[in-house]
N, C-alpha and C positions, 0 to 999 in steps of 0.2 A: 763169793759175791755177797753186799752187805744187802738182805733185801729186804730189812726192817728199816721203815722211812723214819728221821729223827725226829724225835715229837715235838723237841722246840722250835721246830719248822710249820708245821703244822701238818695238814693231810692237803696233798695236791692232785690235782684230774691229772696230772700229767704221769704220775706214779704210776695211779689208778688204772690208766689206759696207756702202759707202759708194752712193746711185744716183749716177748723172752728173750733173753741175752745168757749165752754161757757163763758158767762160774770162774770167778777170777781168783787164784788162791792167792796168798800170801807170799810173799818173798821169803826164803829160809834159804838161803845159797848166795857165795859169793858168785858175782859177774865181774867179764871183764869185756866192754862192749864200747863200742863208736859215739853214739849221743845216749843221756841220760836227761830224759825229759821227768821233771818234777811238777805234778799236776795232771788228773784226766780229764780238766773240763775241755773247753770247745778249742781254744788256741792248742792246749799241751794236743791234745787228741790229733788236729789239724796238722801241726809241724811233727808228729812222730808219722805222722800217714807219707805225707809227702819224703822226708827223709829215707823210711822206707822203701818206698817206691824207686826208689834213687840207689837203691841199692845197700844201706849202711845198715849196720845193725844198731838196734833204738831199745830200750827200757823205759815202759813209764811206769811212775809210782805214785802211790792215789792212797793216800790216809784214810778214803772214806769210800766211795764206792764209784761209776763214772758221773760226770754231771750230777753230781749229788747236790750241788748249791745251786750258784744263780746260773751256771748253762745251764740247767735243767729246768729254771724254774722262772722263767722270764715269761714274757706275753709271747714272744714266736716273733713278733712283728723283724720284717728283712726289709730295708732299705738302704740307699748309699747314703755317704755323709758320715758325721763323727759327731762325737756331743757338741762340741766349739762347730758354732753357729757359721755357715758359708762367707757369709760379709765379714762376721770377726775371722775367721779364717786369712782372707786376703788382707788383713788389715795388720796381722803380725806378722806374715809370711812374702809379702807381695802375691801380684795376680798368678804372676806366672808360676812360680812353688807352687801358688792354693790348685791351678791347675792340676798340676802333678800326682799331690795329693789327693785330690779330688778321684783323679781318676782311679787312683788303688785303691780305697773303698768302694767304687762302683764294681773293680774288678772283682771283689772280695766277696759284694753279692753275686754275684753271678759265678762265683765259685760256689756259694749254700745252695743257687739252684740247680746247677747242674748235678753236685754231688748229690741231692736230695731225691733228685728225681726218679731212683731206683731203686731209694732205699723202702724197705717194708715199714708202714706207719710212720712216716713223714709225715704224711699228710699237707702235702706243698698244695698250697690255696694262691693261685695266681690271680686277684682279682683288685690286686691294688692296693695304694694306703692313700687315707686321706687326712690332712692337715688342715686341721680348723681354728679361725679364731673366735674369741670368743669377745674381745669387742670390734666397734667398727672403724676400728682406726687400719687404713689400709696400708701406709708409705709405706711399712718397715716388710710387710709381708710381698709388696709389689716390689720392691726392690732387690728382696734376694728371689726373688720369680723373675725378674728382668735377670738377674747376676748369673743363674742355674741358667736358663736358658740361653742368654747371648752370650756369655763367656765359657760354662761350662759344658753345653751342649746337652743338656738332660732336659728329656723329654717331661713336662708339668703341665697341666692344664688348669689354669686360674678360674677358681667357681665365683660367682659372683651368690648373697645371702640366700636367694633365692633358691638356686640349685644346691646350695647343701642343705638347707633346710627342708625340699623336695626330699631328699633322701633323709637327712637324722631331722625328724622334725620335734624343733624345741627350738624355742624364742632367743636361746642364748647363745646361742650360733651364730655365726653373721659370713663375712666370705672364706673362702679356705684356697689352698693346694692342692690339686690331686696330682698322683703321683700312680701314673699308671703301670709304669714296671715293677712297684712295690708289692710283696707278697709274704705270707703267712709260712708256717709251719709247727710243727710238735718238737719243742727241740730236745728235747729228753728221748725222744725215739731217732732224731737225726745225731745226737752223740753217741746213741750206741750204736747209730750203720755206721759215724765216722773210725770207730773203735774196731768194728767188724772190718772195717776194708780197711784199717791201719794194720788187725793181725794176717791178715790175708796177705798183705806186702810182707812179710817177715816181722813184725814189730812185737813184743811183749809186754801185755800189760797184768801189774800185780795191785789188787787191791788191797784195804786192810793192813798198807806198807806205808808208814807215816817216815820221810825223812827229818830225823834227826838231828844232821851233824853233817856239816859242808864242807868240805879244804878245796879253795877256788885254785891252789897254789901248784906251780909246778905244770907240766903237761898232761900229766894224767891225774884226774879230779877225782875225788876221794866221796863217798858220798855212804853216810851210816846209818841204817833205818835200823826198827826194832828186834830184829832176826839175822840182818844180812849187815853186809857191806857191796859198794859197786864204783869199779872204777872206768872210768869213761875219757875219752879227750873232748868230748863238750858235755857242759851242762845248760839245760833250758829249765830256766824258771817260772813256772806257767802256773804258780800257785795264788792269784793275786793278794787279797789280805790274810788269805790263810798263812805267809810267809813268815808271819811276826814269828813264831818261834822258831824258825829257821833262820832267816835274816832278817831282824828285826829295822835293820838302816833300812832297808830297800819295802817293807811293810809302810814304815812313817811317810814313804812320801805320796799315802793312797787314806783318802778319809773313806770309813766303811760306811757305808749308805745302807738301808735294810728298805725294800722296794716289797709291796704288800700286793697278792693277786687273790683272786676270788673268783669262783664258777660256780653258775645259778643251781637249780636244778632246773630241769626242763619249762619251759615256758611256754611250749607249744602255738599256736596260730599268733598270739600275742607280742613276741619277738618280730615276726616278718612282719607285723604291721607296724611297731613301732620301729623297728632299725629297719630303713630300706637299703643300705646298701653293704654287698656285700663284704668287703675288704675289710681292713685293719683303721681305726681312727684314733688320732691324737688331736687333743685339743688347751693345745699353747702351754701358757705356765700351771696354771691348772693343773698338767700332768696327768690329769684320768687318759689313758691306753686303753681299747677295750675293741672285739671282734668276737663273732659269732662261731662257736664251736659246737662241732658233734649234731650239728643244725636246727638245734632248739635248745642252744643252752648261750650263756652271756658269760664272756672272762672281759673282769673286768681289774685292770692294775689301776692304780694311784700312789701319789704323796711318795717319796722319799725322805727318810728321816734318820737322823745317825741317831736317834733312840730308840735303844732294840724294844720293841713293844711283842706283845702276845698277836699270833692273828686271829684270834675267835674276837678279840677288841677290835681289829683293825676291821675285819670286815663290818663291824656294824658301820660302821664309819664310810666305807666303801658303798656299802649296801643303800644308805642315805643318800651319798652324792651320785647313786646312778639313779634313785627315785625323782630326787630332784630336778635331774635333768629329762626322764621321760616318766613322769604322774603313771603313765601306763603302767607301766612296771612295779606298782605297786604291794602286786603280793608276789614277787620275787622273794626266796631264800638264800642265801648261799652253802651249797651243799658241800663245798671242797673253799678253803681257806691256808694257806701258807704266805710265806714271805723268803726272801732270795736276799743274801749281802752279796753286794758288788763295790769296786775301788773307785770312786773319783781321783782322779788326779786335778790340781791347782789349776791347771792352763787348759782343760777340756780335752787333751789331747791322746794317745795310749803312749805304753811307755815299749817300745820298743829297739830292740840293737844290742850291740855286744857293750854289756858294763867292765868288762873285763877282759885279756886274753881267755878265748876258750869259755866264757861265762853269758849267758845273754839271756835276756829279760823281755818279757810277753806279758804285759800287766795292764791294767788301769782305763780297762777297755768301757768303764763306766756302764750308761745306759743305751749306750748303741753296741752295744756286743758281738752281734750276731756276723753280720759282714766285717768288723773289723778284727774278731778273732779270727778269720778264714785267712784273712789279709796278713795279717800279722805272723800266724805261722805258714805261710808260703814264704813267705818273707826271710825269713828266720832259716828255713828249710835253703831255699836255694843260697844264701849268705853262706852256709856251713858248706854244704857240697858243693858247692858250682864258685862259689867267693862272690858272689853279686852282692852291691855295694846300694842295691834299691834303698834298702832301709836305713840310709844315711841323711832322705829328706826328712826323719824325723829329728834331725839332729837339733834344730832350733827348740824343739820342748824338751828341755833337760828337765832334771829328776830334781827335784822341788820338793822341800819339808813340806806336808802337810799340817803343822802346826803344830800336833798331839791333840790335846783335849780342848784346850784356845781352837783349833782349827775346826776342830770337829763343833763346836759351840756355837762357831762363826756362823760357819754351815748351817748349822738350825735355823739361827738368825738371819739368815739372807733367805733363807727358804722358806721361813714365816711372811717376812714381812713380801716377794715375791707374789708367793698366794696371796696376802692380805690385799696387796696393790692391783694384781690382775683381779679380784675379787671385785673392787672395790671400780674399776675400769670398766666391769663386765654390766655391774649394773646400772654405772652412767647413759652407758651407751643404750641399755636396752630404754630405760628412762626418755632418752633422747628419742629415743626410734618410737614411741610409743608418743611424743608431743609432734614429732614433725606427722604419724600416721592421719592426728587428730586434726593438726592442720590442714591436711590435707582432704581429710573428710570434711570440715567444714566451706571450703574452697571446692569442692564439686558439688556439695550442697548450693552454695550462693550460686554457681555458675548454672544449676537447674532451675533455679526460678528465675533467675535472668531470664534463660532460655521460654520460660513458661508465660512470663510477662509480657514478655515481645511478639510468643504469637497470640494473646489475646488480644494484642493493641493492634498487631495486621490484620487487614482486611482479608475476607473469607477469598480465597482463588477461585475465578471463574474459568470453568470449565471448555467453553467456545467463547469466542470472541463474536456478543451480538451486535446487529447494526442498529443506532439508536433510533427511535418511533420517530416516523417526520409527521408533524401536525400539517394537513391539508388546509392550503389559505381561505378564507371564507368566501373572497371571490370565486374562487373554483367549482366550492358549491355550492352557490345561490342560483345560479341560473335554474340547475334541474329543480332547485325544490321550488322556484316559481312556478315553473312550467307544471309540475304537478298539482300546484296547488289552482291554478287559473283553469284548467285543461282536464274537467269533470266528462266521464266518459259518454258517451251518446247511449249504450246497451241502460247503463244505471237510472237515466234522466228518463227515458221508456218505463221502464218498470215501475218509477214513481210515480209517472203519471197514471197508469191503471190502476195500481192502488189507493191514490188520493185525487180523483179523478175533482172533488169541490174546492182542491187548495189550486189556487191561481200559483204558477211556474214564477221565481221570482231571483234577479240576475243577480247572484253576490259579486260584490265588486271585491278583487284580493287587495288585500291590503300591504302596504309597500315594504319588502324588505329593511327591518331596523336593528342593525348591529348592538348587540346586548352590551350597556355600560356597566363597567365593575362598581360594584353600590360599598361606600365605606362603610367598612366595619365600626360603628363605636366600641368604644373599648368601655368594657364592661365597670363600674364603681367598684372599688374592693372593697364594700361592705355587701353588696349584693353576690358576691362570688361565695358559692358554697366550697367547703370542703370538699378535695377531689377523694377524698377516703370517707367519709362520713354518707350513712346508710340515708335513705330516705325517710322522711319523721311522718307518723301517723299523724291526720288529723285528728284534733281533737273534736270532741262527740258534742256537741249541744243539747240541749234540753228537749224531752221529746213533746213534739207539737201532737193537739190534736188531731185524729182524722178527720178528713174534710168531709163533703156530705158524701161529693161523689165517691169517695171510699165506701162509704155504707149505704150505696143503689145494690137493692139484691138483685139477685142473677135475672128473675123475673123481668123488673123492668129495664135491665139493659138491653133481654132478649126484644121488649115490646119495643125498645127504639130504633133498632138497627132494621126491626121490620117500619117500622114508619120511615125510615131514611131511604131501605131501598126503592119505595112506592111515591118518594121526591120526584119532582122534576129534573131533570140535568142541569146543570150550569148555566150551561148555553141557551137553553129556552129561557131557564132566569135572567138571563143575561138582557136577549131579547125584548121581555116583557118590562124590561127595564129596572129588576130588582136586584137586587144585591143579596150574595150567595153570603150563608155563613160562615164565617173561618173555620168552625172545627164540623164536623158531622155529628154528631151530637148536642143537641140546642140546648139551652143554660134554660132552667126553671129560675125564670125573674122573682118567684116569690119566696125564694128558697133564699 
């Protein structure tokens, strides 16, 4: 077994957190066996298991070590589907084929979960994938959500911005996909339990056995690696672009894409509060893949690119566009850094079926791998032993030149400008989201002082309904206040006369009830009208007068007059004797 990871790969968590797997020696002996599977990633692995199982005897041979590329070194993410999009699907297929198809990758996952689910460090994480976009243009994403559901019968739940943002919150999200049968796992620990339960059936795998040298010719297929020769009545080609020196025709029709992943180091409480949910997410053209592993760490994949770059470059890059999308994450590192080459094929589609009598091809299973490598070698498996003809609906995506270096260039170029365009979409929309917010806030702004104006200008609510004051008519009560006022009592009229027994008793006559006339008001001159805000004006002070004399009679003789005023006669005898009283009590010195 090769257990030194290749450094032009970089160093990956998936290695790191790899269980023990037995030693696989080298081939040095001829064989003479039933299938010869070339490749031990996820499909070769998958069709030598089943085969196996089935009773045949199988050889696979592995130049490097199991899952040593991209099975091993993917994000994990398992969902149905194929790279070629559901609507494009039906659109080169008809409904009814995309059906068909449709439904053998669903079957393919549900082959990874079941076989995973006993395997030791799987680590099968059932908690969904979700699908986000990142602007807000909905048609295209409502439309294959109407398509999956009412034609294909897969179970989605349409988020609307809110609720994905509830869960990944960042501005740059808007609605998405969930996809609740979707599910994670370790796929570097689920190639070696496919590997384990492939030698469990009978099957032998040799690694460190690079095939050489192919003769497709004849019945019995000829097959020359660095030690041995093996001859077989089928061979399965499960090598995808590693084939170029093997068969380099059947290589050209696969552009090699190099797909960049990264794992944080621990982030601790910081993670669950930024990423709240827990599944797998994809977010559009974009391409950032990323889900929480080991429960406080971030794997995060992006970017495809057919230029083979370094990953200690790629993660900085990576490392940026997860900052970007959650600020939180700021003092994130990336502890573990690699990259994985995978086939595109032209048409989105894998390449599956027999190329030849006795010859068949398992390739170009792109960036949906995981289910449709499962798919593809079951496929392939019951085709050989049992003769099932399933994998003939791949017959419409034929094997198609990938260009060479034009093709691979293109690729760049559609994948620039891609990103550039969803880039450039992403921030319209939030732009957009951000004027209609504003309107919005100013529209319940206006609509509160609407509100606030309106009850100023109502009148205050009355609590009970009172009845209004009735003014009693004047008639009513004139009578009693006559009667009152003519009708003086007999006890009172007594009492005065003993105590003024000299004043003669004398009849007031009442005087007649007279309705009070409202007197007009003159209306005041507006020069006479003061200021209703201006303060009241002090008099001004005139000249001080002398004092008069009476001011300066000392105390003495005011005391001597007050004693001659009280030793006066009273009024009334003055009266009498016929003189006339003086006005003030105090008599005026005429000589003064």
């Amino acid at each position: 077994m090769l257990t030194a990871e290749p450094k032009a790969l970089g160093s990956s968590w998936y290695v790191a957190t790899q269980v023990d797997s037995p030693v696989r020696v080298r081939l040095s002996v001829e064989l003479d066996i039933d299938v010869c599977v070339v490749g031990a990633g996820l499909a070769g692995l998958t069709a030598a298991r089943e085969i196996a199982r089935r009773g045949w005897s199988v050889v696979v041979l592995e130049a490097q070590s199991v899952a040593w590329d991209a099975s091993g070194r993917n994000t994990g993410v398992v969902r149905p589907g194929f790279a070629l999009s559901a609507p494009a699907l039906v659109e080169r297929v008809g409904l009814d084929h995309a059906k068909k198809l449709w439904g053998l990758s669903v079957a393919g996952a549900e082959f990874v979960r079941a076989a995973a689910r006993d395997m030791p460090g799987a680590a099968l994480s059932e908690t969904g994938w979700l699908q986000v976009s990142t602007t807000d243009h909905t048609k295209a994403m409502a439309a294959e959500a109407a398509l999956l559901v009412g034609e294909f019968g897969t179970l989605i739940e349409p988020w609307p911005a809110e609720r994905v943002r509830e869960a990944l919150p960042t501005s740059r999200y808007f609605h998405g996909l969930h996809h609740p049968h979707g599910f994670s796992l370790h796929p570097l620990n689920y190639a070696h339990g496919l590997a384990a339960a492939a030698e469990a059936a009978g099957a032998r795998i040799f690694e460190d056995t690079p095939a050489l040298e192919i003769d497709p010719a004849g019945v019995r297929k000829r097959i020359v690696t660095n030690a041995s020769r093996v001859r077989a009545a089928h061979v399965v080609l499960a090598g995808n672009v590693h084939l170029a020196g093997l068969l380099p025709q059947f290589s050209a029709m696969l552009v090699p894409v190099f797909n960049h992943v990264i794992t944080t180091a621990p982030l601790g409480a910081a993670l669950q509060e930024t990423i709240r949910y827990p599944g797998a997410v994809s977010d559009g053209a974009l391409a950032n893949h990323y889900r929480i592993v080991d429960r406080n760490r971030l794997m995060w994949g992006s970017g495809s690119a057919v230029l083979r770059g370094s990953p200690q470059r790629a993660a900085k890059v990576l490392l940026r566009e997860m900052q970007q999308l959650y600020p939180a994450l700021h003092e994130a590192t990336a502890e573990y850094a690699w990259r994985g080459t995978v086939g595109d094929t032209v048409h989105g589609m894998p390449q599956i079926g027999e190329i030849s009598p006795g010859v068949w091809l398992l390739s170009g299973f792109g960036n949906h791998g995981l289910n449709t490598t499962a798919m593809g070698g079951e496929l392939v498996a019951r085709a050989i032993v049992d003769g099932d003809r399933t994998w003939e609906l791949f017959s419409p995506f034929a094997l198609v030149w990938a260009g060479g270096r034009l093709g691979r260039a293109a690729k760049q170029v559609f994948g620039w400008t891609s990103w550039a365009g969803e880039a450039a979409s992403s921030l319209l929309a939030r732009r957009r989201e951000v004027k209609r917010l504003r309107a919005e806030a100013e529209a319940a702004k206006v609509k509160q002082f609407a509100g606030l104006a309106a009850a100023a200008a109502a009148p205050p609510p009355m609590t009970a309904a009172m009845p209004a004051p009735v003014r009693p008519a004047i008639e009513s009560i004139r009578p009693p206040i006559e009667a009152a006022a003519t009708a003086a009592p007999a006890a009172e009229i007594e009492q005065a006369e003993e105590l003024f027994p000299d004043i003669p008793a004398v009849a007031i006559e009442p005087e007649p009830w007279v309705d009070p006339e409202p007197q007009p008001v003159e209306a005041e001159p507006p020069s006479m009208r003061e200021p209703a805000a201006s303060a009241p004006r002090r008099p001004k002070r005139g000249p001080k007068k002398k004092k008069s004399i009476e001011a300066r009679t000392t105390l003495a003789e005011l005391s001597r007059e007050i004693i001659e005023d009280q030793s006066a006669p009273d009024v009334d005898e003055q009266s009498a004797a016929g003189e006339v009283a003086s006005p003030s009590p105090f008599p005026v010195d005429k000589k003064v």
